[in-house]
C-alpha positions as CSV (number, residue, x, y, z in Angstrom):
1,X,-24.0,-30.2,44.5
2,X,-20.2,-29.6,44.5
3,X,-18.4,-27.5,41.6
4,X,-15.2,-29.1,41.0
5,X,-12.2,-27.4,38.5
6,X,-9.0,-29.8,37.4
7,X,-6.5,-26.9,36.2
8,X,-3.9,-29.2,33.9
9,X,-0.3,-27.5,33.4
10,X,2.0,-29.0,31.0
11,X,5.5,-28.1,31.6
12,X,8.3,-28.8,28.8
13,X,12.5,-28.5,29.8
14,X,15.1,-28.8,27.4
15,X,18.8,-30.2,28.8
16,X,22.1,-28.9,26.6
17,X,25.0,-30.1,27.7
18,X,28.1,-28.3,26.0
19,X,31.0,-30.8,25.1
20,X,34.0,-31.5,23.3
21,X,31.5,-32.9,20.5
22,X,29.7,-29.7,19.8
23,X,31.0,-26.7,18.0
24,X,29.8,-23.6,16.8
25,X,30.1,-23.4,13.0
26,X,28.1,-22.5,9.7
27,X,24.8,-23.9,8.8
28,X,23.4,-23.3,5.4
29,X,20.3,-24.8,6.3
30,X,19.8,-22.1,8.5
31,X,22.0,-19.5,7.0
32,X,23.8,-19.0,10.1
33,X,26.4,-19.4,12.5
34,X,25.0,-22.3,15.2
35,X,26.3,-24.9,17.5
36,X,26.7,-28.2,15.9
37,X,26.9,-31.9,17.6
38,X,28.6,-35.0,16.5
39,X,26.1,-37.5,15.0
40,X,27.6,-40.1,17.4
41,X,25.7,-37.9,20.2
42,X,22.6,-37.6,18.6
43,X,21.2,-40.9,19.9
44,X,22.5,-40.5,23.2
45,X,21.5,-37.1,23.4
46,X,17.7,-36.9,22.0
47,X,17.0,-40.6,22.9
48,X,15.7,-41.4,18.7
49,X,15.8,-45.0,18.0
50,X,18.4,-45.9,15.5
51,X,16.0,-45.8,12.5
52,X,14.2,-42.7,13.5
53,X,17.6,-40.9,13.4
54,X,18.0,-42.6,9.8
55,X,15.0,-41.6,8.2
56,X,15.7,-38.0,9.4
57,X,19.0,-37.7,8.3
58,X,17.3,-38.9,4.7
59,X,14.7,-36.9,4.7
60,X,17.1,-33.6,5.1
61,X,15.0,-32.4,8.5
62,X,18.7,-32.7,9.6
63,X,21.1,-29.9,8.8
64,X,24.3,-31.2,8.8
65,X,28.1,-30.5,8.0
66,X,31.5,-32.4,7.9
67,X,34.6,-31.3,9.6
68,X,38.2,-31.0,7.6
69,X,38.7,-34.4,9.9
70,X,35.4,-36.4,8.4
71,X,33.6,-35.9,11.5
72,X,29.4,-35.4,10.7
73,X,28.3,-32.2,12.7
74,X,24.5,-32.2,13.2
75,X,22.8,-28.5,13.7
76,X,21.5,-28.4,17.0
77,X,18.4,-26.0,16.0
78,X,17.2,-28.5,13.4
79,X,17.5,-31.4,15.8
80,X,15.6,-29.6,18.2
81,X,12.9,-28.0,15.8
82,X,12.3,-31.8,14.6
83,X,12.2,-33.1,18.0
84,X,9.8,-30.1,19.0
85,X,7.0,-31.7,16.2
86,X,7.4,-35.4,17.6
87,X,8.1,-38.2,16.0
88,X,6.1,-38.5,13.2
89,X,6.8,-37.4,9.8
């Protein structure tokens, strides 16, 4: 009679890429200075189907901002906080 052990490791990485549409700004949501991404990137970035990114955005899991120019910043913290807890509400 053989003893047998399965050892299971779950590994997690996380892949920021630093462009010209992120900036580091205000966020009141989190009451701090953080870097910020164009909505436009989101879905490229975080891979969220079009209405996932829609129903968090109404749902305020979101922070987000507007430049002087009308471009919608995202804040990167609450992006990844809400992508950390899956996709579920």
């Amino acid at each position: 009679m053989t003893r047998s052990t399965r050892i299971t490791i779950d590994t997690d990485s996380l892949l920021i890429l630093r462009g010209c549409t992120s900036a580091r700004t205000w966020c009141a949501g989190c009451a701090e200075e953080v870097e910020m991404i164009a909505l436009e990137s989101i879905e490229i970035l975080s891979n969220l189907l079009p209405h996932e990114l829609k129903e968090w955005l109404n749902s305020g899991a979101l922070h987000r901002s507007q430049t002087p120019g009308g471009v919608e910043l995202i804040c990167l913290n609450s992006l990844l906080a809400r992508l950390g807890n899956g996709r579920t509400n």
